[in-house]
Each structure stands twice: as C-alpha cells, then as structure tokens.
C-alpha positions, 0 to 999 in steps of 0.5 A, spaced: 557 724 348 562 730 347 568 732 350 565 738 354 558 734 356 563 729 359 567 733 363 561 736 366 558 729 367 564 728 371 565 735 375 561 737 381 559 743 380 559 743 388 565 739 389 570 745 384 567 752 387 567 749 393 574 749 394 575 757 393 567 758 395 565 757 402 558 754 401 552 751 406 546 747 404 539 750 403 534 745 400 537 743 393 542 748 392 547 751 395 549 759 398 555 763 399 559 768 399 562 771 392 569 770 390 569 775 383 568 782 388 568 784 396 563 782 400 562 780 407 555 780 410 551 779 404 551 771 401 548 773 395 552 767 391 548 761 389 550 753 386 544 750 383 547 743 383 540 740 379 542 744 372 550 745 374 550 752 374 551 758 379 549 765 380 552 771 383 546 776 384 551 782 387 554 786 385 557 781 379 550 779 377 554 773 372 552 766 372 554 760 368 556 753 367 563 750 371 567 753 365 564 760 366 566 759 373 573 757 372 575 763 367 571 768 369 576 765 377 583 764 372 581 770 367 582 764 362 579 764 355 574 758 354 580 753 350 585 755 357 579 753 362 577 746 357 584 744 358 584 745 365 578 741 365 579 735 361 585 735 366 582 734 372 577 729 369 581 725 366 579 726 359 582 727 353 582 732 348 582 729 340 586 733 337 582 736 331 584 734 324 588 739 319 589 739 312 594 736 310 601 740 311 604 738 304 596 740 300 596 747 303 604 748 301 602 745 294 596 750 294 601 756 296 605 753 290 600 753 284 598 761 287 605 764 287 605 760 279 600 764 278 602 771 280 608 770 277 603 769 271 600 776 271 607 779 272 609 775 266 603 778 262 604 784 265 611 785 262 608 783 254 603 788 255 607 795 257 614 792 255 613 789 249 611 791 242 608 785 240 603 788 246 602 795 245 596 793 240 593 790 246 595 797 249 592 801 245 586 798 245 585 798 252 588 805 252 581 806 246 576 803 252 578 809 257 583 805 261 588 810 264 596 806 265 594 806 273 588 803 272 591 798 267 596 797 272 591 796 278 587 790 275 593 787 274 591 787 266 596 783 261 597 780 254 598 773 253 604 773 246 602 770 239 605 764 241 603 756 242 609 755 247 611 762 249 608 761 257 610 754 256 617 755 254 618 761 260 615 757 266 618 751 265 624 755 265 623 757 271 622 750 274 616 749 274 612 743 272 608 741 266 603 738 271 603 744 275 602 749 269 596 744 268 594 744 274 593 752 274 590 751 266 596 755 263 597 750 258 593 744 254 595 738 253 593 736 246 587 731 245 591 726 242 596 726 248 603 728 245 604 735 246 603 741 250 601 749 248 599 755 251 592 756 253 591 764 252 593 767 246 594 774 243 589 775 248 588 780 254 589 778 260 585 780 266 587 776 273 582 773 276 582 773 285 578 770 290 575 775 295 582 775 299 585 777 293 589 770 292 589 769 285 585 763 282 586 764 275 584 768 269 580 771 263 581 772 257 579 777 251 580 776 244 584 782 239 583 779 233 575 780 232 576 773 228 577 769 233 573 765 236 570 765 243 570 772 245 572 771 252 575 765 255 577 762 262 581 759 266 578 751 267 576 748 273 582 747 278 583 747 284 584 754 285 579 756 280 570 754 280 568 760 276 561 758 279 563 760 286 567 767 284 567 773 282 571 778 278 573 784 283 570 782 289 577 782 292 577 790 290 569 792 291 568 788 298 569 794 302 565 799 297 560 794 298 559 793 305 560 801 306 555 803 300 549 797 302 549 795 295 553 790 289 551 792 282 553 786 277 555 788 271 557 782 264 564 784 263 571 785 266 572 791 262 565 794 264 568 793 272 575 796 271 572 803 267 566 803 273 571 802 279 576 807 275 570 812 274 569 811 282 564 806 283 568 802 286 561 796 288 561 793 280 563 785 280 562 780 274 560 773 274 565 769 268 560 770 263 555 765 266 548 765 269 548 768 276 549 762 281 546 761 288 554 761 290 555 767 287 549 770 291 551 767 297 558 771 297 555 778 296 550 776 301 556 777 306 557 784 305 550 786 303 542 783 302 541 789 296 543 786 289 543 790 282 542 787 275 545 791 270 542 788 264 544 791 257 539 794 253 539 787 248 540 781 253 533 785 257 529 785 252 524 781 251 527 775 249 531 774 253 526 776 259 522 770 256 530 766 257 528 766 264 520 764 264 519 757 265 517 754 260 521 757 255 528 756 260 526 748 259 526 748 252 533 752 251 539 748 250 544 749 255 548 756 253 554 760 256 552 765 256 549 771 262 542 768 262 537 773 266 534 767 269 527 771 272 524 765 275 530 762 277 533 769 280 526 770 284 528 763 288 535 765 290 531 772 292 527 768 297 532 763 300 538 769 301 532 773 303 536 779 299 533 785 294 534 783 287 533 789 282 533 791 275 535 796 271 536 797 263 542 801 260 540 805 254 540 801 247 547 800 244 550 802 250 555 798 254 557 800 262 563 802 260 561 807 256 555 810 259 561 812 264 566 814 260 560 819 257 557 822 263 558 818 270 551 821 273 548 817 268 550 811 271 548 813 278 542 815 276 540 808 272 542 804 279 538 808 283 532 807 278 532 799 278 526 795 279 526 789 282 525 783 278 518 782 277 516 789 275 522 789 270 519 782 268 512 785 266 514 792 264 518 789 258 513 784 256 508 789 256 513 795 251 511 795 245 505 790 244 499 792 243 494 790 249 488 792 246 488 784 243 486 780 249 490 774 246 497 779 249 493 780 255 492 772 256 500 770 253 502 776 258 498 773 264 500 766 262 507 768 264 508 773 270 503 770 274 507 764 275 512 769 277 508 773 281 507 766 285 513 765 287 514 770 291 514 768 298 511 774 301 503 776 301 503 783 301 509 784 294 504 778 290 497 782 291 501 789 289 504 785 283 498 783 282 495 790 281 501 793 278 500 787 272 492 789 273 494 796 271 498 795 265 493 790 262 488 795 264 483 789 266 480 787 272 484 784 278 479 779 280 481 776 273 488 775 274 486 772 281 483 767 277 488 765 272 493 764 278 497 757 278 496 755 285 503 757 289 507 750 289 507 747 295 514 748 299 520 743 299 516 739 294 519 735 287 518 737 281 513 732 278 512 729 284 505 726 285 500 730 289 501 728 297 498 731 304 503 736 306 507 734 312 506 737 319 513 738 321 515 736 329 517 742 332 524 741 333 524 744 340 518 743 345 514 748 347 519 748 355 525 744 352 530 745 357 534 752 357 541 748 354 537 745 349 534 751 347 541 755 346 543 749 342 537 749 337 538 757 336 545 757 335 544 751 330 539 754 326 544 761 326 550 756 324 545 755 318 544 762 316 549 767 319 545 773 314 539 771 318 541 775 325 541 782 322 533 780 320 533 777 327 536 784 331 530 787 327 524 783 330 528 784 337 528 791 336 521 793 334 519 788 341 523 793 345 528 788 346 536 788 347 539 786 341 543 778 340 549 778 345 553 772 348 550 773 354 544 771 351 546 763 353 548 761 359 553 755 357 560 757 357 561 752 350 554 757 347 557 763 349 564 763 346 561 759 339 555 765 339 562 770 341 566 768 336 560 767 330 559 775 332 567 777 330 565 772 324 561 776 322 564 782 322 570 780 318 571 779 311 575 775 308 572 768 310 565 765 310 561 765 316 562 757 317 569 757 315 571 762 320 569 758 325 572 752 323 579 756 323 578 760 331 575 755 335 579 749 338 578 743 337 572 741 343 568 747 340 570 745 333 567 737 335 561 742 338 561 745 331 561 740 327 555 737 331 550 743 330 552 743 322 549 736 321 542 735 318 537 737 322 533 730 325 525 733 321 529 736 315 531 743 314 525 748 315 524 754 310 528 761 311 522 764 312 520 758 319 528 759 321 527 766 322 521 766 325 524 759 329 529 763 332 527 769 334 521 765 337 527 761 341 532 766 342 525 770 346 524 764 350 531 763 352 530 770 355 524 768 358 526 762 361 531 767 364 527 771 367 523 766 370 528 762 373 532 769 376 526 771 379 525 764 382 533 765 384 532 771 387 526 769 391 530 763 393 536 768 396 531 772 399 528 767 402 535 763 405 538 770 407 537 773 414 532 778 416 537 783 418 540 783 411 536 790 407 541 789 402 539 784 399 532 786 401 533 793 398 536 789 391 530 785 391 524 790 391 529 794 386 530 788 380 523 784 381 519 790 377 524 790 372 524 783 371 516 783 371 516 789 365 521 784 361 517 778 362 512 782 359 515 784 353 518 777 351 511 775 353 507 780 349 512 779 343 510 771 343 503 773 342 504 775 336 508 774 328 515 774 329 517 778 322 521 784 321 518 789 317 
C-alpha cells in the first residue's frame, strides 16, 4: 500500500470535514453547508463516505478527495496537505532517495573542466599563430569571427602534451582529464597524450547548453579520421545528443520543424544565415534517442541528405537485406526501413530532401539562401524518396527492374502502420512502374505481425486482456490514463485533437477527481511546457517524495505487456472519455440525490437542478457518440 492510499484508509472523510462542516445523515451519505463560499439556506454540500469524496453542487461545483479537501480549506499545495495528513495518521513519510551529493559535485567538476577546455582552445585559435591557419579555414568556409565566437570554435595545438601539460597545471587531474576524454592513455600503459591534435574544436553541449564534450576536424587532408569525438563519458554518449540542440531548440519549437544535417560546420553556416532549426548527429546513424529528444519540441523531422549519401547506394544501405549483409559502418547511414520504425513508434513526420550534386548545406547557403529554403520546403517523406530514387535512371522498360524495384519498396510500403499512406504508396509506386496496382497487391509481403521477434516460429496472435475493464472504478481509471501518458508524454497533443474533433474540452486537471492524480496530471502539463529536461525527468525532479513513490508505480511495466503506440493512444482517449462520462453520470446521480435530500421550499436548488441536467444530458451525448466511434486524430 502507498503512503497516500494508507493515509486515506485511516482518515474518515466524514470524521475531517466534519470538524469544519456541520453534517446530517441521509441514507449513505452525508449533507451540509459549504464551507469554501457564503451560504445559509441551501445545503448543497455532499460527503460520499463509500468513495471517499464530497462534492460541493453551489456556487463552488469543486469536489475531491480529503487531500482536495484539506488544500482547497488551508489553500495548501498538495506536498503542504500530505504532510499535515501523514501527521495525523501517524504515517511517515520516506524521504525519496537523491543522488549522492559528492557524484553530482564530481559531475559539476568534469563540466567546469570542459569549459574551461573550450576557453583553452578558443585561445589558440584567435590567439595564436600556431591557430591562425585554423582561422583562415574557417573564415574560407563563410563563418564570420561572431559566428566563430558564438559556436565557441577553437584549435587543439600541434602538440601530444600541450592540453595535458595546461590542465595538469591547472590542478586538475590525469583521471579527471581521462574521464572528460581529453587525453589517452597509451596501450601499453605507460603514458598519457593529448586527444585532440592540430585539429578544429567544436564543443559539443546537451540540450541545457552544459558542455558534454567535443568534435574534432582534421586541417591536414592527410590525416586519418576525418572527424572524431569525445569517448563515451559520463558527460558525453553520442547516441543521445545532438550538436546545436542547445541554440536551435527554441527555433525548433517556434517553427514546428528540426532539419538535420551531417556536419558541424554545415549547422554553424545555417544558424549564421538564419535557420536557426539545424542539428547534427556525431556522424553517426540517426538513433531512436535522438529522435525521442527532437520530439520534445517538434513531431516534423527533415533529412538533408547530400547528393552522394541519397543515391541509390546508399537508399539500398537502408533496405533490409542489404543492411544485414553490411559491416558495421560509422558512417551516416540513411537506415529507410529503420527510419520507417521510429516514424511509426514517435508518431513523427519523417521527410527527405536531396541537396544538388557536389553541393554540401553550407554552400548551398552561402551561394543563395532561398534555395536552402526551398529544398526544405520540397522534402518527401521517406517512402517516396525511397522509390524515386530507385527509379532515376533505369530503365523500366525491363520487367526484371520493375521486379527488383518492387522487391525492395514493397517491404517498405508495409511497414507503414497506416492504411490509407500504404494504399496511396502503392499507386505512387504503381504510376512510376507504369504497372497495374493489383500486381504489386500480389507481390506484397504479408505486413508483420506486431511485437513479434525476428525469426521467431509462427504462433497465433495473442489476445491482449484489457488492462482496464469495461466499468473499472473512476480511481482507477485516472491511474491507467495517467500511466499510459507517463509512457508517451507527445501523445496528449494527439489525444486533445481526438477531443476536439468530439466537441470536448481538451485534458486538464480537473480531468481526475483524486487529489494525487490531479497534482501528477498538473505538473506533467508544466513539464510539457518547458524545455530543458525530459518529461519523466522533470517529474522525477517537481514532485515530492509520496507523489515521486506514486511516480515511480505508474512508470513499472505494465502487467499484460506494453500495448502499441497506436493502441496507447486510442486507450487513452477512450479512458480519459469514460472518465468524463463516468463523471457525468454519477453528477447527475449526485444532484438528483441533493434534489431529493433538500426541502421543497428551496427553489435554489431546484432552479440549478433543471438548469445543469440538460447540460449534462447533451455532455453525456457527446462522450457517448464519441465512444461509438474509432478514436484517431486526423
């Protein structure tokens, strides 16, 4: 039992309002005056002692549990009523455990290291003449000193123990500059050089602006890689970030849409030229991380895709059989299939578009900036790119390119979750074969079978339990709507859609009627509304320690396994409806109750009731009539 369901199995509702409210008996529940505004004939306060809530049906029209009842009385926040709670019903509340004190010091430590890093840097490039042919490259490239000076750009000096011998200096450690990646230790053990050499530095933060690490750009054509990153730290997995989030998020979230691009300087001369939305990955495949962070600000993704990397080479890298049989590559790899499985798990808008031949984004900038605008606006999504570029330049005259073509879009086409882009893909494809649609039916693979394991044995599909019965109580149902919410916070913009096109009110806190619910559901609102920490992380850091206890119970796994983005959505706007309807049936209940439970002389009452009921029977309607019928936004 949790600290807040064991303090409400030792409160009697009736016993705590009661010491403010006076109350008299009638059948189950009890009847009152409302202490939260000015009344004196009208008793139009209820306790319902068999759910453990009450209902004010005046002027208030609030109800709640004994936590809404203690703050709403004392004007408390939630943490405020929870302590006073526990107090009286001798519970005590477990502190929620933090992170060690002397680890997040440590942490703050090996950042302040690294910005001092890039002022070290800094000062080699625009100080020194060991720098200046660093300088004069990047001044080549079109970057102005402010845009120079606003990446925070700098040169690691020609030397193997210059950063080592600077920071050592400085009093910092050999562990701590390995830690950060600074440094290497020699294989055999017995020594220590400097990571970065004669190289351009571009620091690299997290979406916070703390800095994480670097990447580093070769001067001397001759040397061997091209570009190179700070190691795996604890500051830096190159999986999970994303050079110039930190300065292009709120341009993001302004302009509904990420453009990602494969290189650094690619993102400085856009940001310089105004398109302040670019990021890079670290020159590797796009990861479902990375996507999950740009999802934070947006759901509209675009692939600047060089002419080279787009061809068709690199369109078959991303086809199945193609992709099993490659080495593994750190290279930017335009995954098609894969890129199609984030598109339907994130529910985003995965698009394409294909800079001229020999052209990278900085010059395309540099040369005409509406150009640049222009090819954005043009991006395809992923499967007509796909097919597109399969298609230049063969001859599809030949039957045996028209089969070797099919052969690899169709799987592509199938793993698209929605029905009517599978059936328009297909007659895209269709046109460009110039062959009849029925024949591509034909061809199709059967679309996979969800959550099933590659290689796996055929079986019969699973018939998932509901996880929340048809009438589950109305506690429950707020837990399961929250739990599913919890596991895809981008889903609410999705879900307030459904609700609008029902003629319904969008999700709100007052959506749930227990006082735990509605603080969790109020604070996940502010979560979404800011920028600089992931939905559950934000949660984990604003909620005290019984919500955090309540937190981490709704983010376990579910007990019937994990339902599909697709189902999770539907699930919620199904739940959050019969809540609502729920609601709405037991206030009509309610009032009919009061109506009945109040003298006959009262018009007031009388007066509200014939007012209200007509308005809940038309809101019933709706949260009926929206039930009948497939909950999807459009």
């Amino acid at each position: 039992m949790s600290v807040i369901d064991e303090i409400k199995a030792r409160i009697d509702i009736v016993d705590l309002v009661g010491e403010t409210v006076k109350l008299r008996r009638t059948g189950k529940n009890y009847i009152g005056f409302c202490p939260f505004h000015p009344n004196t004939r009208t008793p139009s306060f209820v306790v319902f002692p068999e759910t453990g809530t009450w209902r004010c049906f005046g002027q208030c029209n609030e109800g709640g549990d004994v936590f809404r009842f203690v703050m709403k009385k004392e004007n408390w926040d939630f943490n405020e009523a929870l302590r006073f709670l526990a107090e009286r019903a001798g519970v005590t509340l477990r502190p929620m455990e933090a992170a060690p004190p002397e680890e997040e010091q440590a942490l703050e430590r090996l950042r302040d290291l690294l910005e001092n890093a890039v002022t070290f840097y800094q000062h080699h490039l625009t100080q020194t003449p060991e720098g200046r042919s660093a300088l004069d490259y990047l001044h080549k490239r079109g970057l102005r000193d402010e845009t120079i000076l606003q990446f925070g750009l700098g040169y690691a000096p020609n030397r193997w123990d210059a950063t080592l011998n600077y920071f050592l200096g400085k009093g910092y450690s050999v562990e701590d500059l390995l830690q950060v990646g600074l440094v290497v230790q020699r294989e055999d053990g017995q020594g220590i050089y400097d990571r970065f050499r004669h190289r351009i530095m571009f620091p690299i933060r997290d979406p916070q602006g703390r800095m994480a690490g670097f990447g580093a750009r070769v001067l001397n054509p001759e040397d061997i890689p091209k570009f190179i990153n700070t190691p795996q730290t604890p500051l830096f997995d190159k999986g999970k970030l994303l050079y110039a989030l930190d300065q292009a998020r709120k341009a993001i979230r302004a302009q509904d849409q990420v453009v990602i691009v494969e290189g650094y300087l690619d993102v400085i001369a856009l940001h310089q030229a105004g398109f302040t939305n670019v990021v890079s990955p670290m020159g590797t495949a796009l990861t479902e991380d990375q996507l999950r962070l740009l999802k934070r600000f947006t759901r509209h993704i675009v692939l600047a895709l060089d002419a080279d990397a787009a061809g068709q080479k690199a369109t078959l890298r991303g086809l199945e059989v193609a992709r099993q049989a490659m080495d593994h590559t750190d290279e930017l790899v335009f995954d098609a299939r894969g890129l199609l499985h984030h598109e339907a798990r994130l529910q985003a808008d995965l698009r394409v578009t294909t800079l001229p031949p020999g052209q990278d984004p900085d010059e395309v900038v540099l040369s005409n900036p509406q150009a640049w605008a222009d090819l954005v606006a043009s991006a395809k999504p992923i499967v007509i790119h796909v097919m597109e570029t399969l298609t230049a330049e063969r001859d599809l005259n030949d039957p045996k390119v028209k089969r070797e073509i099919a052969a690899q879009v169709l799987p592509l086409i199938e793993e698209v979750p929605d029905a009517v882009e599978r059936e328009d893909y297909r007659q895209r494809l269709a046109r460009l074969l110039r062959v009849d649609e029925r024949a591509l039916l034909r061809a199709a693979p059967a679309r996979p079978m969800p959550n099933r394991q590659r290689g796996a044995t055929a079986t019969p599909q699973r018939v998932v339990t509901p996880l929340v019965s048809t009438q589950p109580p109305l506690h429950e149902m707020e837990t399961h709507c929250l739990r599913l919410l919890l596991r895809h916070p981008e889903n609410l913009y999705l879900l307030n859609r459904i609700l609008q096109q029902a003629g319904l009110n969008r999700f709100s806190p007052q959506d749930f009627e227990q006082a735990p619910h509605r603080a969790l559901a109020q604070t996940f609102l502010q979560a979404l509304d800011q920028d600089d920490l992931e939905v559950v992380t934000y949660l984990q850091q604003h909620t005290g320690d019984a919500l955090h206890e309540f937190l981490t119970a709704l983010l376990s796994p579910l007990p019937h396994g994990e339902p599909t983005p697709e189902q999770q959505l539907e699930d919620i706007a199904r739940t959050l409806i019969k809540m609502r309807l729920a609601r709405v049936n037991a206030t009509l209940q309610q009032y009919r109750f009061l109506h009945e439970n109040t003298s006959p002389e009262d018009g007031q009452v009388g007066n509200e009731f014939a007012t209200l009921i007509p308005q809940l029977i038309q809101l019933r309607a709706r949260l009926e009539k929206a039930l009948a019928q497939p909950l999807q936004p459009d």
